[in-house]
MISEPA-811885 format. One record per residue (C-alpha): residue number from 1; residue in three letters; x, y, z. Coordinates in steps of 0.02 Angstrom, whole numbers. Layout:
N
NODE  nr rest   east  north     up
NODE NUM  ALA      X      Y      Z
...
//
This chain:
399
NODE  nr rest   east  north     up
NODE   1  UNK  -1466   -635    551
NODE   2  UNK  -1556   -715    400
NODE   3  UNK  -1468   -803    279
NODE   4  UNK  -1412   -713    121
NODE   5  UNK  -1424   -778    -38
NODE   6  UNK  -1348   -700   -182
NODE   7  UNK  -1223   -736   -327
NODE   8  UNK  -1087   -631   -257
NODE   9  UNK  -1059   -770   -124
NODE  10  UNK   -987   -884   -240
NODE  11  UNK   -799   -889   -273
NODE  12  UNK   -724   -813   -450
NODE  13  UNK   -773   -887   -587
NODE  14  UNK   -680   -949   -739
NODE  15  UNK   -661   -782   -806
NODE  16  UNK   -560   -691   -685
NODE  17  UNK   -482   -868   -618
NODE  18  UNK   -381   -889   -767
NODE  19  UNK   -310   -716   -739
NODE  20  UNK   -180   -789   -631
NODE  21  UNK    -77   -880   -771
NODE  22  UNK    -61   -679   -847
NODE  23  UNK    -18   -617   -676
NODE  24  UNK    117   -784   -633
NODE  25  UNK    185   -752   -815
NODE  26  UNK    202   -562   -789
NODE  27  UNK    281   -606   -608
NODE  28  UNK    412   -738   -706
NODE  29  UNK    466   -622   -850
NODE  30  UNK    485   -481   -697
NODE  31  UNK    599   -585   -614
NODE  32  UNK    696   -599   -800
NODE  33  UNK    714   -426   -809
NODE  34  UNK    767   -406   -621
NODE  35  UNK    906   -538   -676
NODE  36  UNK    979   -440   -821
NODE  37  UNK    971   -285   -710
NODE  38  UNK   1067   -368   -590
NODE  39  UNK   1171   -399   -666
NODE  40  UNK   1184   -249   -772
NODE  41  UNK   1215   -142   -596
NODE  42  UNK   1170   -212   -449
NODE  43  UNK   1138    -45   -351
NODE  44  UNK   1023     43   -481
NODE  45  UNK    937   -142   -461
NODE  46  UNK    899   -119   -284
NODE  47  UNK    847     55   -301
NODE  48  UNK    729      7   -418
NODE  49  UNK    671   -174   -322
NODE  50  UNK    646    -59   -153
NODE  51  UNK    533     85   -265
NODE  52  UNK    421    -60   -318
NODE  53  UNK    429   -177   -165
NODE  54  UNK    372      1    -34
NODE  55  UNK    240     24   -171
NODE  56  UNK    172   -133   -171
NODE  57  UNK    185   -175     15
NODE  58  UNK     94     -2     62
NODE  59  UNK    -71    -62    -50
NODE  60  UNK    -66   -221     58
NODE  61  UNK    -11   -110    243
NODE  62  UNK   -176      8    176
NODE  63  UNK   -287   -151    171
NODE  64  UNK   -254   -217    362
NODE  65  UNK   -270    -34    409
NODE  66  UNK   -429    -47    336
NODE  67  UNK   -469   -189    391
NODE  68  UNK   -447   -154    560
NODE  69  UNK   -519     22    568
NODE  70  UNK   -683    -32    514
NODE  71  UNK   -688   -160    635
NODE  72  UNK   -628    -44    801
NODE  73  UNK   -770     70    720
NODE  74  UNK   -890    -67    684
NODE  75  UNK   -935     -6    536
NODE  76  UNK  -1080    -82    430
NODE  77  UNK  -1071     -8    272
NODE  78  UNK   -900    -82    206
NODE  79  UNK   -954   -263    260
NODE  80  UNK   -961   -320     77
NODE  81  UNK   -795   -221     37
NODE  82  UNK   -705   -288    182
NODE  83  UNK   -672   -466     87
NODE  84  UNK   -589   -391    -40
NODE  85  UNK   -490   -289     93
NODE  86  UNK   -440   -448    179
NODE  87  UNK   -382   -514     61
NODE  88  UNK   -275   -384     20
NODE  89  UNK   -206   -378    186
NODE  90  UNK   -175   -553    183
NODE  91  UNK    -47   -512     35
NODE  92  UNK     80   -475    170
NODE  93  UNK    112   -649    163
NODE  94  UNK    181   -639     -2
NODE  95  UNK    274   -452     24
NODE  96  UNK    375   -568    166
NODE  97  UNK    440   -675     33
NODE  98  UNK    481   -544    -96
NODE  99  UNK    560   -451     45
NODE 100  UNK    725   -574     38
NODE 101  UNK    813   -518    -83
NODE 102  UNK    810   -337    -18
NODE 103  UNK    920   -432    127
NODE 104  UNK   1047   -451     -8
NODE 105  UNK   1068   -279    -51
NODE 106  UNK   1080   -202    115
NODE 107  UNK   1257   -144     56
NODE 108  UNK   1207    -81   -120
NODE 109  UNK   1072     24    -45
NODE 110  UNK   1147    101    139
NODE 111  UNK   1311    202    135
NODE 112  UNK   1311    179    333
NODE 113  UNK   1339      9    331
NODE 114  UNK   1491     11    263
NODE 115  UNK   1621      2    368
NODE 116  UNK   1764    106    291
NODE 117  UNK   1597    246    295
NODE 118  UNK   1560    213    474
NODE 119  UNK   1778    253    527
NODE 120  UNK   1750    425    461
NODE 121  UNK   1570    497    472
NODE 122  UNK   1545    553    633
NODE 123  UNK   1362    576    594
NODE 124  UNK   1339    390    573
NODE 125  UNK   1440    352    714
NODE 126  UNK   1333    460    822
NODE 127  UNK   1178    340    756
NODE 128  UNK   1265    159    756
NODE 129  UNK   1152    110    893
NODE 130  UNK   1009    123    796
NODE 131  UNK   1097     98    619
NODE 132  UNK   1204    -86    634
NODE 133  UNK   1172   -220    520
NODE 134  UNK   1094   -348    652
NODE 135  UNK    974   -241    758
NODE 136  UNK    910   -184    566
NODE 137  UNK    898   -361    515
NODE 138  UNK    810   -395    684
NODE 139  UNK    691   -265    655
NODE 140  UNK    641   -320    491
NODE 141  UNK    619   -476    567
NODE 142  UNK    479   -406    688
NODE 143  UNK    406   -303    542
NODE 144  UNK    370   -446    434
NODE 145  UNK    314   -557    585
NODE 146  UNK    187   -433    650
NODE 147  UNK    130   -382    468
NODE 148  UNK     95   -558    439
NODE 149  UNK     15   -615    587
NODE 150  UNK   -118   -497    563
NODE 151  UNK   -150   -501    391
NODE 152  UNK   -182   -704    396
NODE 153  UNK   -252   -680    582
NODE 154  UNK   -401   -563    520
NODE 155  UNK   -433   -656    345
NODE 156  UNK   -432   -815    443
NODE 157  UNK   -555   -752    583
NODE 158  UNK   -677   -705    446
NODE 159  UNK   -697   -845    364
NODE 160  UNK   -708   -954    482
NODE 161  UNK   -872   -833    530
NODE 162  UNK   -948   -867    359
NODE 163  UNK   -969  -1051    425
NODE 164  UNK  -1006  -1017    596
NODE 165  UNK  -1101   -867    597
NODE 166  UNK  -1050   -815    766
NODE 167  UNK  -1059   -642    817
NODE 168  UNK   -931   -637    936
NODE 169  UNK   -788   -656    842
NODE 170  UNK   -856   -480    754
NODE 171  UNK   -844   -412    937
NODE 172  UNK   -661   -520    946
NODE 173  UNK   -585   -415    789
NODE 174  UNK   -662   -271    866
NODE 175  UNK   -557   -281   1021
NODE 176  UNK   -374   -351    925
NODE 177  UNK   -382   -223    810
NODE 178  UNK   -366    -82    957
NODE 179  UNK   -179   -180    984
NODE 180  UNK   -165   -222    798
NODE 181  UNK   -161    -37    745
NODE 182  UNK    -21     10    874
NODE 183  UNK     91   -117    798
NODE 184  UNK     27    -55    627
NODE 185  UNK     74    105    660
NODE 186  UNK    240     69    735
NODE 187  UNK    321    -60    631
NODE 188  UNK    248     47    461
NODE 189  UNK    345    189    532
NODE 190  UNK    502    113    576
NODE 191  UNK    492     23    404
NODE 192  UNK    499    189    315
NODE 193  UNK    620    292    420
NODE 194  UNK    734    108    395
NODE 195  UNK    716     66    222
NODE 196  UNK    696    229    146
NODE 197  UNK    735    367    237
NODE 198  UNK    917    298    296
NODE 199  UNK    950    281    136
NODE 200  UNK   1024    441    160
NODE 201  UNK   1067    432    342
NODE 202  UNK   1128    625    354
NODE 203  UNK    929    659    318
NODE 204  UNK    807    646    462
NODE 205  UNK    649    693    464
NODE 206  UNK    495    686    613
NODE 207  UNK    341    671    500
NODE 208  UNK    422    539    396
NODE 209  UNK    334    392    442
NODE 210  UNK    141    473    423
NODE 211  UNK    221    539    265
NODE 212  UNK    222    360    212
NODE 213  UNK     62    302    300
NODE 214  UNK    -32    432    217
NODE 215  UNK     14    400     47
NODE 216  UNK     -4    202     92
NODE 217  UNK   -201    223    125
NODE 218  UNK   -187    342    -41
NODE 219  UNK   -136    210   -149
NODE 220  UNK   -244     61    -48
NODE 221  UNK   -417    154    -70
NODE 222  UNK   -360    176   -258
NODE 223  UNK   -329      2   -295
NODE 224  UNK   -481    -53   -192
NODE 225  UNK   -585     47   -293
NODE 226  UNK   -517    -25   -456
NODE 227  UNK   -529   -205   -377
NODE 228  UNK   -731   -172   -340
NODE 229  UNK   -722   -108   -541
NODE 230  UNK   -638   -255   -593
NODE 231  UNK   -769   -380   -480
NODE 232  UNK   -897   -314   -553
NODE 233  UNK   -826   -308   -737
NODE 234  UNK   -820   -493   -724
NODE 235  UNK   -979   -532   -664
NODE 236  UNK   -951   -539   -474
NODE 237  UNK  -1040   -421   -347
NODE 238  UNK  -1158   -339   -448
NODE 239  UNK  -1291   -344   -313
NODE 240  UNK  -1169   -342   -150
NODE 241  UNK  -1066   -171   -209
NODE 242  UNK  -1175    -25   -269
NODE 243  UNK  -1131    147   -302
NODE 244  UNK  -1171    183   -122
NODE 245  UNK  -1012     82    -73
NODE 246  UNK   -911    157   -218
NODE 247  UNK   -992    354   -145
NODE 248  UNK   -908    305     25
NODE 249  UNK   -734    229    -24
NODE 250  UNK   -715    383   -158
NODE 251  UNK   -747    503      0
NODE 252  UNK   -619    427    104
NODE 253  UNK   -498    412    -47
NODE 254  UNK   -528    597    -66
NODE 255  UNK   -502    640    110
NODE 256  UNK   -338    552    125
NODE 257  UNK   -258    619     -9
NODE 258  UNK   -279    777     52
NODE 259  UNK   -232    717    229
NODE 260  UNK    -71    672    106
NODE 261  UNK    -60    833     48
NODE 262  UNK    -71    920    216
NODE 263  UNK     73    810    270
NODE 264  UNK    168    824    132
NODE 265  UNK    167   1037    121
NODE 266  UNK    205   1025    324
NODE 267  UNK    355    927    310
NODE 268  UNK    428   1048    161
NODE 269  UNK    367   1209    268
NODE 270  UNK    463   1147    426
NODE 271  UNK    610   1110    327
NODE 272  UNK    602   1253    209
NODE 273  UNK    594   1402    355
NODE 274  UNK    691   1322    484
NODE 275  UNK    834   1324    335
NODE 276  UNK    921   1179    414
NODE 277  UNK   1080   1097    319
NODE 278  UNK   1040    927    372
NODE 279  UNK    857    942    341
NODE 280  UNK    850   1044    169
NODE 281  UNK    982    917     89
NODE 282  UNK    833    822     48
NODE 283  UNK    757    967    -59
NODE 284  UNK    927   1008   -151
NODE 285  UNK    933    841   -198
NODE 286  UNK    772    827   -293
NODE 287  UNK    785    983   -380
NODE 288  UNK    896   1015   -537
NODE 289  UNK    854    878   -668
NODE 290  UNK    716    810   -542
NODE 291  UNK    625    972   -553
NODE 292  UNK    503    923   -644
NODE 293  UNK    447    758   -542
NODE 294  UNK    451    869   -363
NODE 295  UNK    329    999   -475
NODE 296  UNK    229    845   -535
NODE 297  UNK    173    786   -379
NODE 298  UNK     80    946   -278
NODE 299  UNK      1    934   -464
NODE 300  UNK    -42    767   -511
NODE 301  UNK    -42    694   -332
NODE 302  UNK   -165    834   -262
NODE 303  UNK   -216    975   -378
NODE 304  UNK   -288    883   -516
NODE 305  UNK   -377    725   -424
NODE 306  UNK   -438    854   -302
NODE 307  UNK   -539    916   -435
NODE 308  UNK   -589    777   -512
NODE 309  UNK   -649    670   -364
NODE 310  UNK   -737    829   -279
NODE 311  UNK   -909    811   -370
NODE 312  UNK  -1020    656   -286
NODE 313  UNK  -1064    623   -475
NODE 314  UNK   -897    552   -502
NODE 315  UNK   -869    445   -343
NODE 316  UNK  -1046    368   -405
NODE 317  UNK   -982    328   -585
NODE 318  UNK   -881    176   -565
NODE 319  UNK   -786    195   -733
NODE 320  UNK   -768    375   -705
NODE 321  UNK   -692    351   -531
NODE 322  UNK   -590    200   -570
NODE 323  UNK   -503    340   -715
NODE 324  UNK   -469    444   -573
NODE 325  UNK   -407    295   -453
NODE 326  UNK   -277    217   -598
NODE 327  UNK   -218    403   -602
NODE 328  UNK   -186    406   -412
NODE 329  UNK    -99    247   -410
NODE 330  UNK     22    296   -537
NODE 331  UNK     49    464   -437
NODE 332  UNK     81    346   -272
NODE 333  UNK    220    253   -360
NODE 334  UNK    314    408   -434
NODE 335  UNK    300    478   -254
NODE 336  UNK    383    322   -192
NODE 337  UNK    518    338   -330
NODE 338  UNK    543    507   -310
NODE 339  UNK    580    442   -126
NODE 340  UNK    683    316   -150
NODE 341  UNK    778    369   -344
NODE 342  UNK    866    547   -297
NODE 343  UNK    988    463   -189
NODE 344  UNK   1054    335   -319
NODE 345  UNK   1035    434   -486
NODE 346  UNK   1071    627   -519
NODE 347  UNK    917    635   -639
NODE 348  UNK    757    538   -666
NODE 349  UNK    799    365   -735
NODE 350  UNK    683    223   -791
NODE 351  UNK    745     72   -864
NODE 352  UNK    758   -122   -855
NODE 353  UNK    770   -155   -707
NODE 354  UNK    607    -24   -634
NODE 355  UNK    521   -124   -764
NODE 356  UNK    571   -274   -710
NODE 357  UNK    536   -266   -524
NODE 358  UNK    359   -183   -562
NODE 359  UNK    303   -344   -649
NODE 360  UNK    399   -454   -529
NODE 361  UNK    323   -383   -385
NODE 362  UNK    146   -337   -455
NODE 363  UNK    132   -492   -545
NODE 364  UNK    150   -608   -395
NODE 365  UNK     55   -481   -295
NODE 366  UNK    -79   -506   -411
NODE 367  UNK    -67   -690   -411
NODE 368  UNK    -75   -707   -229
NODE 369  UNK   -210   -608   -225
NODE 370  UNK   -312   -696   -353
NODE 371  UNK   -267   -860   -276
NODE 372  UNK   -313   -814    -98
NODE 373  UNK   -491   -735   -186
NODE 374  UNK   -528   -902   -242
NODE 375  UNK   -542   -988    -88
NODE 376  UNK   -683   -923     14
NODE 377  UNK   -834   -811    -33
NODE 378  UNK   -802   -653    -92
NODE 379  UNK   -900   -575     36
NODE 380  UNK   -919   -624    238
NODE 381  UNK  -1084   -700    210
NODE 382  UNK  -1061   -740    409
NODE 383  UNK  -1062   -557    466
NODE 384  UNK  -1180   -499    583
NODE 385  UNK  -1175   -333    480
NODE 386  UNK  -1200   -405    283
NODE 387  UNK  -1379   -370    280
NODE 388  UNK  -1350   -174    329
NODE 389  UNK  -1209   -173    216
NODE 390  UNK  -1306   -228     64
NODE 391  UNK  -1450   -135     79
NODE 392  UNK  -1352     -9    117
NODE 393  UNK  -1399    200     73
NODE 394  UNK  -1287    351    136
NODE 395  UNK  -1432    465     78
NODE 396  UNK  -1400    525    -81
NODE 397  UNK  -1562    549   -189
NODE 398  UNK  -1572    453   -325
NODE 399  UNK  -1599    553   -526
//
């Protein structure tokens, strides 16, 4: 391969580097905020921690996914992208640690693990071998063990390519990502039906987990897309990311979400004709006051960026798409909220403490993230597949 040259290789510069003191002070006055709401009610805390923390962690789950798709695939186009996806993946490190104090609140958040709930529900009886306090902390054990390993393993692989240039180990993230994306899609699944949907342990549902995976790459190609905005914005890939790159990721962002929405109409169909008491409790609870957010989402989740991101115009406009990507996002976390919130609160409540553990969480997200960008190129200049990837044309005639 010959060598590239070009500005994008070099690491952040001063610009965006001193964005992490912003993102570290956001992270610190989070954690503030989390405090007070602590100790203002510790349950409505960890209702609010676990809406932010599954937000947060399914960007980083939708970057190793990424990650390891276009490697099984081999693709060539998202070389240049795939940094920046790496590193996002890699940000599982940093979910791990904000994952502890979720530990503490196993009791705030689960009704079946109390035990005076456990002597007279028969329904969690029936599921104590799946629902017990240590095989749940063993599980999250594996979760976070297997969601790390592969976020460092692939970040690590790559750039120790830039210096090598060795093709192999291309064909070598090729081949782990066939068994990465089993565990992927196992311990993603078992997170949600876990953490979220045994919340309310009387609910079940089969298409749960996707349910989650789908919006997961939702919210992942959004953020992507704003972080190839942002790059650029600063002065970084201009010449590495073109619109062809931002064509492509606005494609597959619009064909997930409505993967998202196909999922998402399924799962109320099957509930809503089969007229099941243990399956349609999930539906009463998120109607009355929370109405309005169950009407928002077929809108504001599907409808409306469905129109927006149809036209190739406006996956080609970075601005313009990064509008309808911030838009997205938002729509991802009230669709983890509305999740997550019903079960704790009879109407939609925002206070303190959601405040707090978005900037807790998203802060040091963001500081990891910028920290971990400033350590290596921000594109695998060792890649076999760079120079496709940067001159790089999925056919679309220029005006």
């Amino acid at each position: 391969m010959d060598k590239v040259e070009t500005p994008d290789t070099l690491q952040l510069n001063d610009r965006l580097a001193k964005s992490t003191s912003w993102f570290l002070g956001a992270g610190i006055l989070g954690v503030l905020l989390c405090g007070f709401g602590y100790y203002h009610n510790s349950q409505e805390f960890f209702a609010s921690y676990l809406t932010a923390f599954s937000f947060f962690l399914a960007i980083a789950l939708g970057g190793i996914f990424f990650v390891m798709v276009q490697h099984l695939v081999r693709a060539g186009w998202s070389t240049t992208v795939r940094r920046t996806a790496e590193n996002i993946g890699n940000n599982l490190i940093v979910m791990s640690v904000l994952f502890l104090p979720l530990l503490l609140g196993v009791h705030d958040l689960f009704e079946w693990s109390h035990e005076e709930v456990r002597a007279v529900d028969r329904l969690i009886q029936a599921k104590a071998g799946y629902l017990n306090e240590p095989f749940f902390y063993l599980r999250a054990l594996i979760y976070i063990v297997i969601w790390c390993g592969l976020g460092s393993w692939f970040l690590r692989t790559s750039r120790r390519q830039d210096e090598s240039k060795d093709p192999l180990l291309s064909i070598k993230m090729g081949r782990a990502s066939t068994f990465g994306l089993v565990l992927f899609a196992l311990t993603l699944t078992f997170y949600a039906l876990d953490w979220i949907m045994s919340i309310d342990a009387h609910w079940f549902s089969t298409m749960f987990g996707v349910y989650y995976f789908a919006g997961a790459v939702v919210a992942f190609y959004s953020f992507l897309i704003l972080m190839m905005t942002w790059l650029r914005s600063t002065g970084h890939a201009r010449t590495s990311i073109n619109m062809e790159h931002y064509h492509d990721a606005g494609k597959l962002l619009f064909g997930h979400n409505v993967f998202w929405t196909y999922i998402a109409f399924s799962q109320f169909m099957l509930i809503w004709y089969a007229n099941i008491p243990e399956e349609t409790l999930f539906f009463l609870h998120r109607g009355g006051d929370w109405k309005w957010v169950s009407m928002l989402l077929p809108w504001g989740h599907f409808a409306v960026p469905f129109v927006f991101l149809m036209s190739h115009n406006v996956k080609r406009k970075p601005w313009l798409v990064s509008i309808g990507c911030a838009w997205l996002l938002a729509m991802c976390y009230v669709d983890i909220y509305w999740l997550i919130q019903p079960n704790f609160h009879h109407h939609p409540h925002f206070g303190i403490a959601d405040v707090g553990s978005l900037l807790a969480v998203g802060g040091f997200f963001m500081f990891f993230l910028v920290h971990t960008m400033r350590q290596a190129p921000l594109i695998p200049v060792g890649d076999p597949r760079l120079k496709m990837s940067l001159s790089y044309n999925n056919g679309i005639p220029k005006k």
